[in-house]
N, CA, C and O atoms as CSV, one atom per row, in Angstrom:
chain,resi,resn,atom,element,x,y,z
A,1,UNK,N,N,-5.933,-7.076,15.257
A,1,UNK,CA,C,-5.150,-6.180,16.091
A,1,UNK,C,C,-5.802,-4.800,16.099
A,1,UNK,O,O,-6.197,-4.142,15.136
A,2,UNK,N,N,-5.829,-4.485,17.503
A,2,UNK,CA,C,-6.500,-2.767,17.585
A,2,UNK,C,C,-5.361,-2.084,16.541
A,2,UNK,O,O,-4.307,-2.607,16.180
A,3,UNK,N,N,-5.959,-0.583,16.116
A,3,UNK,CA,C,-5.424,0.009,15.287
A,3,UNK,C,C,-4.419,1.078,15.828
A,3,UNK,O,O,-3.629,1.723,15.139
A,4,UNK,N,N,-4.622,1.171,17.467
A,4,UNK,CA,C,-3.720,1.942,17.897
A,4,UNK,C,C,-2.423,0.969,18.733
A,4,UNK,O,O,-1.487,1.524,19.309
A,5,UNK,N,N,-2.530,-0.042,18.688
A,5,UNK,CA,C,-1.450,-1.162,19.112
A,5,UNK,C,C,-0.442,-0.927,17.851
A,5,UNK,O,O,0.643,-0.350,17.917
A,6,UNK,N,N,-1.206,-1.662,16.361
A,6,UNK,CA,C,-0.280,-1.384,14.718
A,6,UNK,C,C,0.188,0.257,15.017
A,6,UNK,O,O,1.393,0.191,15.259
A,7,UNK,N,N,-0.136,1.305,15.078
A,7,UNK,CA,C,-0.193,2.456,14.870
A,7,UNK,C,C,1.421,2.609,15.929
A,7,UNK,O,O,2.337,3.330,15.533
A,8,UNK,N,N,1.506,1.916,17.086
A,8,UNK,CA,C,2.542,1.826,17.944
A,8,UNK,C,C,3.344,1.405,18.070
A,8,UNK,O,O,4.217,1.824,18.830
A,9,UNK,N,N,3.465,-0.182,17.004
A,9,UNK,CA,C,4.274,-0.649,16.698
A,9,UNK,C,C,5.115,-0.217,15.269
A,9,UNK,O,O,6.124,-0.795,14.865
A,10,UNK,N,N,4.462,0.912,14.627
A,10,UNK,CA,C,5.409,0.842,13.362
A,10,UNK,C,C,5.589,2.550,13.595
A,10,UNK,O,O,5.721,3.282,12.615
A,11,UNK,N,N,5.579,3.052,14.884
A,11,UNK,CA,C,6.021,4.118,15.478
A,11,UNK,C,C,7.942,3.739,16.161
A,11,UNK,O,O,9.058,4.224,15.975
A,12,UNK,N,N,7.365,2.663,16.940
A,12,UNK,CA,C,8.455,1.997,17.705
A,12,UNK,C,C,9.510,1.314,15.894
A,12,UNK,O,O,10.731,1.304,15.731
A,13,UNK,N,N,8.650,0.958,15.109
A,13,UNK,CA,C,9.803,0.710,14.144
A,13,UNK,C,C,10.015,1.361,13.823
A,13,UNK,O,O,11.172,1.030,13.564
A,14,UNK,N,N,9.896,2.850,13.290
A,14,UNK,CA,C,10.350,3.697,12.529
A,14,UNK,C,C,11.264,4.376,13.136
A,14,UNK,O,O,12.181,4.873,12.484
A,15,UNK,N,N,11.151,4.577,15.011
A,15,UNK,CA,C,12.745,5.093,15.669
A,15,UNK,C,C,14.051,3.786,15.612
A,15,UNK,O,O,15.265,3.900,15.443
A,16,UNK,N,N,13.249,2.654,15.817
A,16,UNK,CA,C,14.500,1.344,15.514
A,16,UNK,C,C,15.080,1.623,14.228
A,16,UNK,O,O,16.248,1.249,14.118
A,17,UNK,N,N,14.558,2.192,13.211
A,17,UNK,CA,C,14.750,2.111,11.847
A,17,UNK,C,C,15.981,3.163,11.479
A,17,UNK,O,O,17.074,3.027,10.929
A,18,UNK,N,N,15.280,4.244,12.040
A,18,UNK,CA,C,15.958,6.113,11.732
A,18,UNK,C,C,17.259,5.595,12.499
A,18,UNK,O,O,18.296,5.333,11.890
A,19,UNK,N,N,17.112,5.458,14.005
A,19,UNK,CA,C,18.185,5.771,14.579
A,19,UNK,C,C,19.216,4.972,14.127
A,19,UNK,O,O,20.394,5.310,14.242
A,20,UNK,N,N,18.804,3.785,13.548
A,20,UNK,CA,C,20.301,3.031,12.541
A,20,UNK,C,C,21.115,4.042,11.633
A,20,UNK,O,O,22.309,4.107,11.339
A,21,UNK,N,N,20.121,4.728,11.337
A,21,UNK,CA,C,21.054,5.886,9.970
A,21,UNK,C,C,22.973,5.225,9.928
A,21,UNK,O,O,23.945,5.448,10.649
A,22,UNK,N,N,22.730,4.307,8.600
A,22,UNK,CA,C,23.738,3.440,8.673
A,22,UNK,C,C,24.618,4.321,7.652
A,22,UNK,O,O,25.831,4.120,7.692
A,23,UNK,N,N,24.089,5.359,6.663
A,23,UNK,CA,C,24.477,6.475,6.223
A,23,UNK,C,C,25.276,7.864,6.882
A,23,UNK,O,O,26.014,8.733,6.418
A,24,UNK,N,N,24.621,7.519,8.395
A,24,UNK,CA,C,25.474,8.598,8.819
A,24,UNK,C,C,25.125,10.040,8.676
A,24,UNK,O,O,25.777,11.022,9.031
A,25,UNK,N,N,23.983,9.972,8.095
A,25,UNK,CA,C,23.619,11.668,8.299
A,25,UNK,C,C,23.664,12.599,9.077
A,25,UNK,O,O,23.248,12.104,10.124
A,26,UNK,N,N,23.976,13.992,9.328
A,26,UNK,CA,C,23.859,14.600,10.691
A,26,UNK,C,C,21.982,14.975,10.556
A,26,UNK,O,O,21.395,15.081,11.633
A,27,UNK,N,N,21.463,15.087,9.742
A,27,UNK,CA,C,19.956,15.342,9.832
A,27,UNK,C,C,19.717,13.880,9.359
A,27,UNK,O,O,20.037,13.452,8.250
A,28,UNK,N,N,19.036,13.081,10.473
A,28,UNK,CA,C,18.584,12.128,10.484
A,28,UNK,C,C,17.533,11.764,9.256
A,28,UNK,O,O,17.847,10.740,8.650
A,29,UNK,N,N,16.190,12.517,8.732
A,29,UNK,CA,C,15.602,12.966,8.554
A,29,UNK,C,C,15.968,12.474,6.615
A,29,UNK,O,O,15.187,11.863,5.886
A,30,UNK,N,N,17.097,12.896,6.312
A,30,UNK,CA,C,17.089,12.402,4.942
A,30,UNK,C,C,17.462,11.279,4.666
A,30,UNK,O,O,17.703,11.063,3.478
A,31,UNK,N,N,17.652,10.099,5.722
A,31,UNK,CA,C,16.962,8.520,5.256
A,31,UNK,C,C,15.768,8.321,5.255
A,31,UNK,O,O,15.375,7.178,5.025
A,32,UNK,N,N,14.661,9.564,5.558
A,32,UNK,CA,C,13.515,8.979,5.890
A,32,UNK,C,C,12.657,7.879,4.703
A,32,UNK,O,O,12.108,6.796,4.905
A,33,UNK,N,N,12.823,8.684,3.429
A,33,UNK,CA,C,12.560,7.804,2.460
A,33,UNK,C,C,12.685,6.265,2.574
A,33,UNK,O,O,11.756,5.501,2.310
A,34,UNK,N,N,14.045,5.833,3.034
A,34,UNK,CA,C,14.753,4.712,3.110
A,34,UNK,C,C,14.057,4.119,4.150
A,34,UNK,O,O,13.444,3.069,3.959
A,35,UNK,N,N,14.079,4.615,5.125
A,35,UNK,CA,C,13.278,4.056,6.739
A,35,UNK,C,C,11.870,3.300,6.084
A,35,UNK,O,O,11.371,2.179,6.178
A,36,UNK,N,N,11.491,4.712,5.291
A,36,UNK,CA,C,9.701,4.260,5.434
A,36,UNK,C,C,9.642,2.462,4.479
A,36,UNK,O,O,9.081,1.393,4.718
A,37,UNK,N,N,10.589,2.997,3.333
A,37,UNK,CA,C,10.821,1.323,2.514
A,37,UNK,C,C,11.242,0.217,3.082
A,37,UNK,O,O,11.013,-0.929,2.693
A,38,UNK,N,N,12.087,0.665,4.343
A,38,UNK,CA,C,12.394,-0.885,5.020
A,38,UNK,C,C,11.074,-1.349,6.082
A,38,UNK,O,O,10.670,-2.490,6.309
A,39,UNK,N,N,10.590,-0.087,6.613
A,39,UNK,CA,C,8.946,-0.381,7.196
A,39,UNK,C,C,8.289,-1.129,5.964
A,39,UNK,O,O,7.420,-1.877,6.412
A,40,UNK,N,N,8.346,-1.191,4.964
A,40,UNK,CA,C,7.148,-1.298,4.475
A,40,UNK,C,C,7.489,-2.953,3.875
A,40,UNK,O,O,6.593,-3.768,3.655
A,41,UNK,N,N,8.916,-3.220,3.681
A,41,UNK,CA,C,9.839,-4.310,3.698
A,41,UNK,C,C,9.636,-5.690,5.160
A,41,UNK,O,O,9.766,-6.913,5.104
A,42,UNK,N,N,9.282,-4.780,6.316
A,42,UNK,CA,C,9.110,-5.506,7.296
A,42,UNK,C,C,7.620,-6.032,7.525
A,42,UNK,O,O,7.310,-6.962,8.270
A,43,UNK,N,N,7.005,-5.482,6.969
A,43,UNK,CA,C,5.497,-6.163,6.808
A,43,UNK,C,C,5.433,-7.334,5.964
A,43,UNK,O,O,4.964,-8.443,6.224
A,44,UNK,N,N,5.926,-6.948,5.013
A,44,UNK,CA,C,5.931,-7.845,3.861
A,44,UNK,C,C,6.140,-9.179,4.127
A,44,UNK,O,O,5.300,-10.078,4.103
A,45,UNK,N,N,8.055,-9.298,4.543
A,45,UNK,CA,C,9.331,-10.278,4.652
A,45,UNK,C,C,9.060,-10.897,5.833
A,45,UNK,O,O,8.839,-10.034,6.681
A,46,UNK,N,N,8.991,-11.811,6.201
A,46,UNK,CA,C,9.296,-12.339,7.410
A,46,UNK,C,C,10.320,-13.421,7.475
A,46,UNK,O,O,10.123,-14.272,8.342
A,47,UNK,N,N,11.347,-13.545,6.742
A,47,UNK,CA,C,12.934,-14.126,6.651
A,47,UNK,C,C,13.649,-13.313,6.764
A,47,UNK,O,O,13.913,-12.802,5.675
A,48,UNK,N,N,14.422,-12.647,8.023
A,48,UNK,CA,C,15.634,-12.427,8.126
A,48,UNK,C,C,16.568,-12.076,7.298
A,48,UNK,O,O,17.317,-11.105,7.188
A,49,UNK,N,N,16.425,-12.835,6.856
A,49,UNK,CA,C,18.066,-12.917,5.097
A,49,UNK,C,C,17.322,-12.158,4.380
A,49,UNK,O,O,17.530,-10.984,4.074
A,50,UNK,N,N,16.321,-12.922,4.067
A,50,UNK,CA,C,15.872,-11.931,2.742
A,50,UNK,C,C,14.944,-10.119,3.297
A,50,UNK,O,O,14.409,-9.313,2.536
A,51,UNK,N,N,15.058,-10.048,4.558
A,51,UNK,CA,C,15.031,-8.680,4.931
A,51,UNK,C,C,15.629,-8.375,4.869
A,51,UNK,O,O,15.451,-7.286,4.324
A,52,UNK,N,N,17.389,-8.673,5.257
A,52,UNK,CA,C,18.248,-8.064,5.405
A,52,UNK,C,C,19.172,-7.798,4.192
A,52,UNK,O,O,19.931,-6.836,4.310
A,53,UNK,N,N,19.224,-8.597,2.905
A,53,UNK,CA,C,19.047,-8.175,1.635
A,53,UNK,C,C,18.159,-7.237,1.124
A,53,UNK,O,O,18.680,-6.554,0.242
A,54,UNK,N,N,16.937,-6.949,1.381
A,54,UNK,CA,C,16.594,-6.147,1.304
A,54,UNK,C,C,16.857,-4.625,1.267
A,54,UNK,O,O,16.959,-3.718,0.442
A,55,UNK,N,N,16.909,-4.821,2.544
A,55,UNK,CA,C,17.567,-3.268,3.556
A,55,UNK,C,C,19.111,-3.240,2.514
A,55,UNK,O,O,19.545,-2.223,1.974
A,56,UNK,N,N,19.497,-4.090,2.463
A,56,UNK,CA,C,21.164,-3.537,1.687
A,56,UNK,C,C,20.594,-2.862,0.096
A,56,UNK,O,O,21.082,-1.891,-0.482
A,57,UNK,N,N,19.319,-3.796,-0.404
A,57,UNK,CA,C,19.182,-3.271,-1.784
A,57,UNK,C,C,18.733,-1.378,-1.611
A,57,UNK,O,O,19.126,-0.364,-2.188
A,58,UNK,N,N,17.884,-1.612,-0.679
A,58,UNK,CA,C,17.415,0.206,-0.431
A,58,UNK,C,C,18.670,0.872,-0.231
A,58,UNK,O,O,18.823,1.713,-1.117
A,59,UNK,N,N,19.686,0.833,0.624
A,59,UNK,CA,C,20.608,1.725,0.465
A,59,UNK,C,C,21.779,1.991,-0.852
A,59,UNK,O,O,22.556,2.879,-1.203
A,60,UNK,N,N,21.287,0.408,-1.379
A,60,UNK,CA,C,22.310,0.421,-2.652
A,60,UNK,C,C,21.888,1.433,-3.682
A,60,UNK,O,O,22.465,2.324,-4.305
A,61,UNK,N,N,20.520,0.901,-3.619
A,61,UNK,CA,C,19.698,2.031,-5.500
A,61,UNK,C,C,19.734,3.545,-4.603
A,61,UNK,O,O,19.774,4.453,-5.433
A,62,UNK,N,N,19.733,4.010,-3.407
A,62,UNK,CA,C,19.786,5.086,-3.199
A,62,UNK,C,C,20.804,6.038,-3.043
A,62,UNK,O,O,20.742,7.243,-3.287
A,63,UNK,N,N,22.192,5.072,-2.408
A,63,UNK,CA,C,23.124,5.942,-2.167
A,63,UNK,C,C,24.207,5.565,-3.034
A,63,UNK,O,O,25.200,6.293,-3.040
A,64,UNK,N,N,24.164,4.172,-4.036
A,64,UNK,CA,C,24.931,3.460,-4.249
A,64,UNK,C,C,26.479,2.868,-3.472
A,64,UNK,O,O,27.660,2.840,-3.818
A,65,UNK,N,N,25.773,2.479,-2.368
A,65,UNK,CA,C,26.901,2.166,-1.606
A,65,UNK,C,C,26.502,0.830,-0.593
A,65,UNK,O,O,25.546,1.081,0.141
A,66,UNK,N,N,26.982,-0.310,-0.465
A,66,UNK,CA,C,26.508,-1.747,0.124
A,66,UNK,C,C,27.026,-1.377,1.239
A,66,UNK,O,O,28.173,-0.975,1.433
A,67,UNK,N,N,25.865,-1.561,2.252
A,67,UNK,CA,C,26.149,-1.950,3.324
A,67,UNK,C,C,26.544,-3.448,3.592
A,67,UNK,O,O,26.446,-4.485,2.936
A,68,UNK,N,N,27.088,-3.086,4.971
A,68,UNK,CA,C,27.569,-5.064,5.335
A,68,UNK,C,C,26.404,-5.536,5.509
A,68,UNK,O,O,25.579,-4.866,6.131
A,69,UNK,N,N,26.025,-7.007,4.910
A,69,UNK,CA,C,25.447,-8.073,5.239
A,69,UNK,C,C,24.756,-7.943,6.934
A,69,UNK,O,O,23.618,-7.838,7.391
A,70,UNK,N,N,26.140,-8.018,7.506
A,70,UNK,CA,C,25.346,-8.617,9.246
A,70,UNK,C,C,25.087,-7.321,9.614
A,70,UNK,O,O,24.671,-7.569,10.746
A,71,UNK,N,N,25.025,-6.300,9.535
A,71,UNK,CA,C,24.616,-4.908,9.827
A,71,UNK,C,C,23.443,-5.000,9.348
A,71,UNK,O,O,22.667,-4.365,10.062
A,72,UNK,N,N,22.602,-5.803,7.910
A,72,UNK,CA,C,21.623,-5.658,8.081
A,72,UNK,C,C,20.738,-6.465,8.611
A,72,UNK,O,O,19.620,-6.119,8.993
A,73,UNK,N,N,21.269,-7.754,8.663
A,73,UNK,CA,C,20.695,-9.111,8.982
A,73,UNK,C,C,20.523,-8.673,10.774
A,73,UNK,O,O,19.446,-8.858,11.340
A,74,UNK,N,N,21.577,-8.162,11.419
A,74,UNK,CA,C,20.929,-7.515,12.985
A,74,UNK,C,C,19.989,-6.352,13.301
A,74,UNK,O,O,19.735,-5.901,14.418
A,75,UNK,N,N,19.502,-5.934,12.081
A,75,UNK,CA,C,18.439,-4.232,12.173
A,75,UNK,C,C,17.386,-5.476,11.739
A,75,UNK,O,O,16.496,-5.551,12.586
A,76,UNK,N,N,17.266,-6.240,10.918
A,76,UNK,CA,C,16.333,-6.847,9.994
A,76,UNK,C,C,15.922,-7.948,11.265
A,76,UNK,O,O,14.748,-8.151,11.574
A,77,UNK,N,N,16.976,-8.556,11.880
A,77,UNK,CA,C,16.117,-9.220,13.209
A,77,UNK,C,C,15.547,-8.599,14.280
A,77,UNK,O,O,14.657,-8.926,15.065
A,78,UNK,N,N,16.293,-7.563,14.143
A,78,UNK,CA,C,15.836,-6.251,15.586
A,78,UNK,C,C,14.207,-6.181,15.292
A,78,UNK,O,O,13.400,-6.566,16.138
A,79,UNK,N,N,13.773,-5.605,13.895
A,79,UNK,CA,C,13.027,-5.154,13.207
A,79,UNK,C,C,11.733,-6.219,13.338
A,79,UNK,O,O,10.580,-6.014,13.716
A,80,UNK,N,N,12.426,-7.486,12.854
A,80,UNK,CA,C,11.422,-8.796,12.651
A,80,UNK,C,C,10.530,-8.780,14.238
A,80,UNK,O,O,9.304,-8.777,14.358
A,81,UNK,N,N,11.759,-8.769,15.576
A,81,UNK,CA,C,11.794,-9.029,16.498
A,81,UNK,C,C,10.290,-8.021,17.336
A,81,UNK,O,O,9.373,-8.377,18.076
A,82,UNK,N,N,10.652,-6.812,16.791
A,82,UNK,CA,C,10.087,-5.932,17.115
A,82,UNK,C,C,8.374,-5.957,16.480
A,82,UNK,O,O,7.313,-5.578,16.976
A,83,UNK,N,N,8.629,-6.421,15.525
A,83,UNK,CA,C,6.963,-6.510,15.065
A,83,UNK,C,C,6.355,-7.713,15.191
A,83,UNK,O,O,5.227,-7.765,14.701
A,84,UNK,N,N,6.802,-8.769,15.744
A,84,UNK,CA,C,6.441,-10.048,16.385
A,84,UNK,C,C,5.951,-9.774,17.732
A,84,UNK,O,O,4.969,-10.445,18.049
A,85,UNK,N,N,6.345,-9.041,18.508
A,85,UNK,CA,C,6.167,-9.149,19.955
A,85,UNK,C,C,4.704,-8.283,20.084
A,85,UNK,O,O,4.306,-8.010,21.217
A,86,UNK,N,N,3.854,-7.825,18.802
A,86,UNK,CA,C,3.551,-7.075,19.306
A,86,UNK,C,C,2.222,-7.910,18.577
A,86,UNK,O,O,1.096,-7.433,18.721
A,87,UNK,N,N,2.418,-9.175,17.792
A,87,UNK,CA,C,1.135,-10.013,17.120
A,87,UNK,C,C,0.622,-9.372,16.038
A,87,UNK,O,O,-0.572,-9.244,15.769
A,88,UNK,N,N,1.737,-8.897,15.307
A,88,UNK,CA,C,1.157,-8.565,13.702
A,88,UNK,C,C,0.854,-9.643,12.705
A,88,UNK,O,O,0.446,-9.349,11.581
């Protein structure tokens, strides 16, 4: 894969990612930490479930607070969805 295609696709994930702010922040900006770990989660994972477990463990050790299951299992397919289409 060209390097500016990857470079575009984990641009396009990182606004799919932020704009979830499932935290609710008014400065978007302090999930970024969290964003960049579920980017780096979506390279990795390519199961659904176990992305979307994932994504619940990052907000757990950070904010200590569980998100729902299908809240993440639909960012984690969005996510999957999104870096498939693009032949990573």
């Amino acid at each position: 894969m060209a390097e500016m295609e990857k470079n575009e696709v984990n641009i396009a994930l990182y606004q799919l990612l932020a704009d979830w702010n499932p935290m609710h922040f008014e400065d978007k900006t302090m999930g970024d930490a969290e964003v960049y770990e579920m980017m780096d989660a979506v390279h990795q994972i390519d199961d659904v479930n176990e992305l979307a477990r994932k994504f619940q463990s990052i907000f757990q050790y950070s904010f200590e607070e569980k998100l729902a299951i299908e809240d993440c299992q639909k960012k984690a397919n969005e996510a999957l969805s999104l870096e498939g289409t693009c032949g990573l």
